[in-house]
mmJSON file of the N, C-alpha and C atoms, coordinates in Angstrom:
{"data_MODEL":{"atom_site":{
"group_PDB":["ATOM","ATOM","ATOM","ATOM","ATOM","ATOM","ATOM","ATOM","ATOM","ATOM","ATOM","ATOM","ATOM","ATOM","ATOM","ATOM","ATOM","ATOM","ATOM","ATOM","ATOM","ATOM","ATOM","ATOM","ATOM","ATOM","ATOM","ATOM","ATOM","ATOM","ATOM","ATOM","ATOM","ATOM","ATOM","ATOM","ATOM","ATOM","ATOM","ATOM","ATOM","ATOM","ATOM","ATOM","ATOM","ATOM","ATOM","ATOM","ATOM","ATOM","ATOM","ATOM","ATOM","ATOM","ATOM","ATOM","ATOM","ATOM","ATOM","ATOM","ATOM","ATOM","ATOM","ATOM","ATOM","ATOM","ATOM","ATOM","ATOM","ATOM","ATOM","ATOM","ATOM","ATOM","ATOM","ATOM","ATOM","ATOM","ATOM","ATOM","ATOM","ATOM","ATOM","ATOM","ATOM","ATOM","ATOM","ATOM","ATOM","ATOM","ATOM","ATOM","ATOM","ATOM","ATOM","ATOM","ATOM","ATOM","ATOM","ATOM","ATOM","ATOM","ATOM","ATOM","ATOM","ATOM","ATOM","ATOM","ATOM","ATOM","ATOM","ATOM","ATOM","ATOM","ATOM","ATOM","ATOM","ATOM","ATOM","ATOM","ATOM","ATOM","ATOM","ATOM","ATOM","ATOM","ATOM","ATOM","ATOM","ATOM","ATOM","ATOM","ATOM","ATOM","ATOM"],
"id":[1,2,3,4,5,6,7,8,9,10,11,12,13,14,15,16,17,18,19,20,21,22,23,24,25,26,27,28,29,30,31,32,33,34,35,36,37,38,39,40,41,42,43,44,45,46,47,48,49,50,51,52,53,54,55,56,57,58,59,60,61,62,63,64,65,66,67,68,69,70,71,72,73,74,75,76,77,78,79,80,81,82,83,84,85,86,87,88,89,90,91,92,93,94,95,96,97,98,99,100,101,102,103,104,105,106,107,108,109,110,111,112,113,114,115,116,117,118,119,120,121,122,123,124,125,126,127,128,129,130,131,132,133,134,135],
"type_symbol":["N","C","C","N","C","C","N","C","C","N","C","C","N","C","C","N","C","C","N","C","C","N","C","C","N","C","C","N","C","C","N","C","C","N","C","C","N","C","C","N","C","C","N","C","C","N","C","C","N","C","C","N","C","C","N","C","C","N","C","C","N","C","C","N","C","C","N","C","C","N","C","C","N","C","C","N","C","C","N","C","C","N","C","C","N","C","C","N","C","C","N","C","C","N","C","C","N","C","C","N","C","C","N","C","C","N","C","C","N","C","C","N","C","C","N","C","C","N","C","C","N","C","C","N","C","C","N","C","C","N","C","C","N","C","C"],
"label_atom_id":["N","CA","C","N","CA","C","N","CA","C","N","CA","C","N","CA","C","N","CA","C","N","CA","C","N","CA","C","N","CA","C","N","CA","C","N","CA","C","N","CA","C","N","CA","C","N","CA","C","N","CA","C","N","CA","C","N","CA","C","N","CA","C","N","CA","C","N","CA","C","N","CA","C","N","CA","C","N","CA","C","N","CA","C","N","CA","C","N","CA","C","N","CA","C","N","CA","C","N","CA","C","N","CA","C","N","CA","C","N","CA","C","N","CA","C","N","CA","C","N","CA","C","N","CA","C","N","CA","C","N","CA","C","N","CA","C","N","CA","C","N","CA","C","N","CA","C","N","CA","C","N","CA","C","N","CA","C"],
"label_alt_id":[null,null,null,null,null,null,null,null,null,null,null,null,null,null,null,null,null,null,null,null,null,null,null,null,null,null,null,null,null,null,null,null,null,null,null,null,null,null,null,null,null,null,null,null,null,null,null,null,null,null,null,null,null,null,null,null,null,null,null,null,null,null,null,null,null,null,null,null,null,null,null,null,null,null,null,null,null,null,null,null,null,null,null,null,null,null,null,null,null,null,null,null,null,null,null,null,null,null,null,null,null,null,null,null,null,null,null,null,null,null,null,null,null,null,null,null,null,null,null,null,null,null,null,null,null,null,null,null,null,null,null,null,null,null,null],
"label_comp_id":["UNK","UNK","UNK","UNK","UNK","UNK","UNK","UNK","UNK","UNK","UNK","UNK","UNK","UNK","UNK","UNK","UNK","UNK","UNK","UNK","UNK","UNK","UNK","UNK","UNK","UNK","UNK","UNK","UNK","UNK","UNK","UNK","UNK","UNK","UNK","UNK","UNK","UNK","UNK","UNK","UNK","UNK","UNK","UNK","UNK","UNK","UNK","UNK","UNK","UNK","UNK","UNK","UNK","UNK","UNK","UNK","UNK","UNK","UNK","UNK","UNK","UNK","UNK","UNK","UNK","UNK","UNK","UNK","UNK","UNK","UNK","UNK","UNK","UNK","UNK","UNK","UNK","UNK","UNK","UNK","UNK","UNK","UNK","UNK","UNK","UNK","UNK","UNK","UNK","UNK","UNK","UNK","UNK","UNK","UNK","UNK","UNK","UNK","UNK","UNK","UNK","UNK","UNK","UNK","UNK","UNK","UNK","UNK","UNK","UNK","UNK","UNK","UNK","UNK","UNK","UNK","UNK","UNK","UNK","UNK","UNK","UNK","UNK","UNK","UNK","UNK","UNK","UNK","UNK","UNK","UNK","UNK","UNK","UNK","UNK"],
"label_asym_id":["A","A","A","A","A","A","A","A","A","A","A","A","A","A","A","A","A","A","A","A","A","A","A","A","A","A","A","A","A","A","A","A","A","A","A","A","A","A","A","A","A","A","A","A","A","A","A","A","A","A","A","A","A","A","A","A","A","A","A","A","A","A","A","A","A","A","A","A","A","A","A","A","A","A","A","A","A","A","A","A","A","A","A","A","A","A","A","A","A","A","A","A","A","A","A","A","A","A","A","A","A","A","A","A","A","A","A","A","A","A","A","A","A","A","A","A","A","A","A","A","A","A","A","A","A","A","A","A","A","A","A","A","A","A","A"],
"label_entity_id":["1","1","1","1","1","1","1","1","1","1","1","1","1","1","1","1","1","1","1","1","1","1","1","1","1","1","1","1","1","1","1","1","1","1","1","1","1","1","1","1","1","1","1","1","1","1","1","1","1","1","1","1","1","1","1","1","1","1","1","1","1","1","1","1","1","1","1","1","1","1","1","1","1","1","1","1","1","1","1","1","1","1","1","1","1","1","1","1","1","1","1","1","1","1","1","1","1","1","1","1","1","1","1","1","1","1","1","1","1","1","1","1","1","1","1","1","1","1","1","1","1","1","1","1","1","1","1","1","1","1","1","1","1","1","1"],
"label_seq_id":[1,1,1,2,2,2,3,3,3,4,4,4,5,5,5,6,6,6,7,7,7,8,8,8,9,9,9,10,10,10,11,11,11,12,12,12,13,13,13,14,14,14,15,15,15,16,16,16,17,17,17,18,18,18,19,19,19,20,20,20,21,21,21,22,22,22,23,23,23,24,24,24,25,25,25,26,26,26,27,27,27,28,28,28,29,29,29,30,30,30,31,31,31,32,32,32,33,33,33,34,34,34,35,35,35,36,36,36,37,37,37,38,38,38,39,39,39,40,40,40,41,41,41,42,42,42,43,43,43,44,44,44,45,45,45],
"pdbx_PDB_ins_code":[null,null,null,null,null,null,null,null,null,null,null,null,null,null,null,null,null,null,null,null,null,null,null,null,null,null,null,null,null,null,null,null,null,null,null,null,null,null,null,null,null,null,null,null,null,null,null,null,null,null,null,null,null,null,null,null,null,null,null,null,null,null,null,null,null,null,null,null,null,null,null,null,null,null,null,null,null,null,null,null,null,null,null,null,null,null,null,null,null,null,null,null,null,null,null,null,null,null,null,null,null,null,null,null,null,null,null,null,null,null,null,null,null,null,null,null,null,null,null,null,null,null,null,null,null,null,null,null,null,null,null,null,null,null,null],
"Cartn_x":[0.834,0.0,0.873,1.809,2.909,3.953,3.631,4.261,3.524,2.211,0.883,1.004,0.671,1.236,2.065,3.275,4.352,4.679,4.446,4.053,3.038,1.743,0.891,1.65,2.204,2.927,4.285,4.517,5.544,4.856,3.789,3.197,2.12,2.186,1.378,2.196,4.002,4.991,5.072,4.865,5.814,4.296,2.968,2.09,1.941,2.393,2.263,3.769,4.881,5.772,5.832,5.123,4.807,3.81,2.896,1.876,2.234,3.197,4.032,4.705,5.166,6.555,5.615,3.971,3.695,3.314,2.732,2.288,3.435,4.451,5.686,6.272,6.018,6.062,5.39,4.203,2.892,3.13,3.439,4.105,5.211,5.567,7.315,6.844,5.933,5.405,4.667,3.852,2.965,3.805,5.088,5.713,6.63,6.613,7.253,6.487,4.969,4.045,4.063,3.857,3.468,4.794,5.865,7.247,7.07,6.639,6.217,5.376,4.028,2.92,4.039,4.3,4.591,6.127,6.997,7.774,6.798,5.709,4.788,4.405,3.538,3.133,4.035,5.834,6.427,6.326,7.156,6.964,5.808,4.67,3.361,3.539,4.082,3.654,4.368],
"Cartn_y":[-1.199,0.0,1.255,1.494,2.556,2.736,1.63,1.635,2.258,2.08,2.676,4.073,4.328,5.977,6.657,6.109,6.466,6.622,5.299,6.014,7.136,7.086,8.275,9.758,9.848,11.032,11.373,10.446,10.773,11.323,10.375,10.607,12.221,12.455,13.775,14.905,14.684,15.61,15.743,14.514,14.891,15.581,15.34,15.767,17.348,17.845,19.154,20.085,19.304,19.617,19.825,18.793,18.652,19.915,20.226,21.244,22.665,22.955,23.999,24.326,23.073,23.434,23.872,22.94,23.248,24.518,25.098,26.713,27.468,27.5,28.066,28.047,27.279,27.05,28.051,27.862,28.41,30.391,30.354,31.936,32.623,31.545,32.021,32.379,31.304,31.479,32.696,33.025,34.015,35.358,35.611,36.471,37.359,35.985,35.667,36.65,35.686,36.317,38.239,38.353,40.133,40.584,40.302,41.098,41.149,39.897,39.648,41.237,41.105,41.851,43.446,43.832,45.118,45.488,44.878,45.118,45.631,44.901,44.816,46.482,46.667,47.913,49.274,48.62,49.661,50.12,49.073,49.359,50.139,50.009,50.164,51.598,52.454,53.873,54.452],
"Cartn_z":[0.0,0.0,0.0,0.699,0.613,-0.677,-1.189,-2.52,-3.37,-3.749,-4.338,-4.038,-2.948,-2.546,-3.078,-2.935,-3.638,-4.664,-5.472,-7.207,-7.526,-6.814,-6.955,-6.877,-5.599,-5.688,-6.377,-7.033,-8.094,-9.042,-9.257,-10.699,-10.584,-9.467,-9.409,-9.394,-8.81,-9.126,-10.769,-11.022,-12.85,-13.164,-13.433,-13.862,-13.68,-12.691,-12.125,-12.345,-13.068,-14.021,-14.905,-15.248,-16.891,-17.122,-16.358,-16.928,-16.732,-15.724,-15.894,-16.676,-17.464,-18.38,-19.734,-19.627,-21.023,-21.128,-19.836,-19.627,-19.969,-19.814,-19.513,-20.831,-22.027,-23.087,-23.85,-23.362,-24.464,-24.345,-22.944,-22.255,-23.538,-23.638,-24.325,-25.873,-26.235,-27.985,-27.927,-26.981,-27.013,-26.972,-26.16,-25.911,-27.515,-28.106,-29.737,-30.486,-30.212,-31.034,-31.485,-29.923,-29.253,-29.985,-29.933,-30.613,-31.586,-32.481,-34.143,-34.179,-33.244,-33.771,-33.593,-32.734,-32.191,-33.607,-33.753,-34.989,-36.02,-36.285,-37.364,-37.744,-36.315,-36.03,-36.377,-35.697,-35.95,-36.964,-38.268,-39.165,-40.13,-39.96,-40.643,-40.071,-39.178,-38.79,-39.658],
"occupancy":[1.0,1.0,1.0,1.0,1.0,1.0,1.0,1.0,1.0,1.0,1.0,1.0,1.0,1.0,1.0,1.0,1.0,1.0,1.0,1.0,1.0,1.0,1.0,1.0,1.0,1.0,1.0,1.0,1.0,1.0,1.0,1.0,1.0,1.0,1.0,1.0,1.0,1.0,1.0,1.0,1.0,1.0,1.0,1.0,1.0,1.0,1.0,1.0,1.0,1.0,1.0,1.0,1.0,1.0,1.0,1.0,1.0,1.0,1.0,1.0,1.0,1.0,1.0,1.0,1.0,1.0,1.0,1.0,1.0,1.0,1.0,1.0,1.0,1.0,1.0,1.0,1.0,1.0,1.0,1.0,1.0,1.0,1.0,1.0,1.0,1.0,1.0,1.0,1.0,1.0,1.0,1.0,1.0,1.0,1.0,1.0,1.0,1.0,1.0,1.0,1.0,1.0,1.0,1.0,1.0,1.0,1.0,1.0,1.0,1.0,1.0,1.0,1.0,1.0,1.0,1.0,1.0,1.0,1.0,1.0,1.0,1.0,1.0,1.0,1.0,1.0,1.0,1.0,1.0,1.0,1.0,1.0,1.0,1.0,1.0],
"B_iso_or_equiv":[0.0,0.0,0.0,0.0,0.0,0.0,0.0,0.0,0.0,0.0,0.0,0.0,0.0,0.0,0.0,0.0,0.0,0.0,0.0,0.0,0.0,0.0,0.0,0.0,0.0,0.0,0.0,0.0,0.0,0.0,0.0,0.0,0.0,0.0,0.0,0.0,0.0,0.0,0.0,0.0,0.0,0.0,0.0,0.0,0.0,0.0,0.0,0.0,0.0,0.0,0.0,0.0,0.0,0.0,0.0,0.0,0.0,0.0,0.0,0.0,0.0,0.0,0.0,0.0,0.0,0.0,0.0,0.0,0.0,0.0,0.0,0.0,0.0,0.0,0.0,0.0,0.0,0.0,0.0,0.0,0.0,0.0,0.0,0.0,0.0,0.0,0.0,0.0,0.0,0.0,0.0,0.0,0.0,0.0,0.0,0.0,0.0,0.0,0.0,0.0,0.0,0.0,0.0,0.0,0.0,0.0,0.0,0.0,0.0,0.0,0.0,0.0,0.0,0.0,0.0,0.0,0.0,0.0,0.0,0.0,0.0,0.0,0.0,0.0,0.0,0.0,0.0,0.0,0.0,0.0,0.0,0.0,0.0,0.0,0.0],
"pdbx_formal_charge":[null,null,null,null,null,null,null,null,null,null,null,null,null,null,null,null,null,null,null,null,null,null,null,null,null,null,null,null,null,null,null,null,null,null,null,null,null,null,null,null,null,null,null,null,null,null,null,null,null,null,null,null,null,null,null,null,null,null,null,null,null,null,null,null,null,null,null,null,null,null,null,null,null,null,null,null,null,null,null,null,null,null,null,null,null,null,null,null,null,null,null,null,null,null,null,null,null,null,null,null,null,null,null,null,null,null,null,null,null,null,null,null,null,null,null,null,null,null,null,null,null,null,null,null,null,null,null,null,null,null,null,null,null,null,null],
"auth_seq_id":[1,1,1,2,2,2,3,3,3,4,4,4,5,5,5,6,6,6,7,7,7,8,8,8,9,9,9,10,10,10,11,11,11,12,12,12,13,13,13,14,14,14,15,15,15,16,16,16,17,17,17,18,18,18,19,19,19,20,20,20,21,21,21,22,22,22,23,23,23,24,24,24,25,25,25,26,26,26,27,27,27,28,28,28,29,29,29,30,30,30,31,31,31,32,32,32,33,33,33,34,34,34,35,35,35,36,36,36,37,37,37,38,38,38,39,39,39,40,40,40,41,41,41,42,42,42,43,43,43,44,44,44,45,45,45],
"auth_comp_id":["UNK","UNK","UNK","UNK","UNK","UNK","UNK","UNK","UNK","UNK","UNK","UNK","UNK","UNK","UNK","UNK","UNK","UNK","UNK","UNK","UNK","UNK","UNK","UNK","UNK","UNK","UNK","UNK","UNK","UNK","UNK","UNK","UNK","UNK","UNK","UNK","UNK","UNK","UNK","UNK","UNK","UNK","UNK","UNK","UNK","UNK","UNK","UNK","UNK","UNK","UNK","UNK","UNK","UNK","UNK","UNK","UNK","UNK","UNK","UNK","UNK","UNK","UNK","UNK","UNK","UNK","UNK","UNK","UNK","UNK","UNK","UNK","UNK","UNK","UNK","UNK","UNK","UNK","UNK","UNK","UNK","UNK","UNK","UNK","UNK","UNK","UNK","UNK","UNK","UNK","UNK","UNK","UNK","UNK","UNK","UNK","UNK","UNK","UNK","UNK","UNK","UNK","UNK","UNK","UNK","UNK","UNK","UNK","UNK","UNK","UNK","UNK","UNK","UNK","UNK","UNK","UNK","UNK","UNK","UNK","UNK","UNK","UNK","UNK","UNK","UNK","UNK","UNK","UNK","UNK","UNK","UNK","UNK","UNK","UNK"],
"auth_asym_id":["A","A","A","A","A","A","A","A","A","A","A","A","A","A","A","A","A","A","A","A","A","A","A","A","A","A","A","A","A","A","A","A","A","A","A","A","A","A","A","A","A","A","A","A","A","A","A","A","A","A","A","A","A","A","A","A","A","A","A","A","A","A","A","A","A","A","A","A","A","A","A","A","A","A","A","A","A","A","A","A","A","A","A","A","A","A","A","A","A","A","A","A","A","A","A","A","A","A","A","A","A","A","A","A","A","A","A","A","A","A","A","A","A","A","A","A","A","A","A","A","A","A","A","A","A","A","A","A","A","A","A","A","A","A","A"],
"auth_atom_id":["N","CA","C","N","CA","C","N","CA","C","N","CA","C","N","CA","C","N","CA","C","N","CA","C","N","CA","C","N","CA","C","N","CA","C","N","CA","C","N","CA","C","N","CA","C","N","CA","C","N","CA","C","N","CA","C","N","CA","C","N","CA","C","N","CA","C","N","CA","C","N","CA","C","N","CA","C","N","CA","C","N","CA","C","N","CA","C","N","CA","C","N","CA","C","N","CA","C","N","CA","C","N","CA","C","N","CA","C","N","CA","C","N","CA","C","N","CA","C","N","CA","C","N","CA","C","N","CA","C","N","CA","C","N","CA","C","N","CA","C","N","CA","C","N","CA","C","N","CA","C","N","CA","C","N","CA","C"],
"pdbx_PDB_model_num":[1,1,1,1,1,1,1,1,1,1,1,1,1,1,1,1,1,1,1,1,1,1,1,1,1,1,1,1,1,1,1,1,1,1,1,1,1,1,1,1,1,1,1,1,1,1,1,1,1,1,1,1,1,1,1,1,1,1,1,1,1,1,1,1,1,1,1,1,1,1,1,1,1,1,1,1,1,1,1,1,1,1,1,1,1,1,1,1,1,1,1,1,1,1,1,1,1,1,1,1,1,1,1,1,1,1,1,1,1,1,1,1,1,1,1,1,1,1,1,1,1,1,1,1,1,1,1,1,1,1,1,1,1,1,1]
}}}
């Protein structure tokens, strides 16, 4: 039974890693994006 536990809370560390890293990901593309758009803008004035 403590073994069961134990994998659970591994598997709930990596899960709660994993979904940070993909947030933390999606942060970084989006950040890409906004520079893309705002160059864009410069230009066009």
């Amino acid at each position: 039974m403590n073994v069961f536990f134990g994998i659970i809370l591994i598997l709930g560390v990596f899960a709660i890693y994993d979904l940070i890293r993909r947030v933390n990901q999606n942060i970084l593309i989006q950040t890409e994006e906004i520079k893309k758009l705002q160059e864009e803008l410069k230009l066009r004035r």
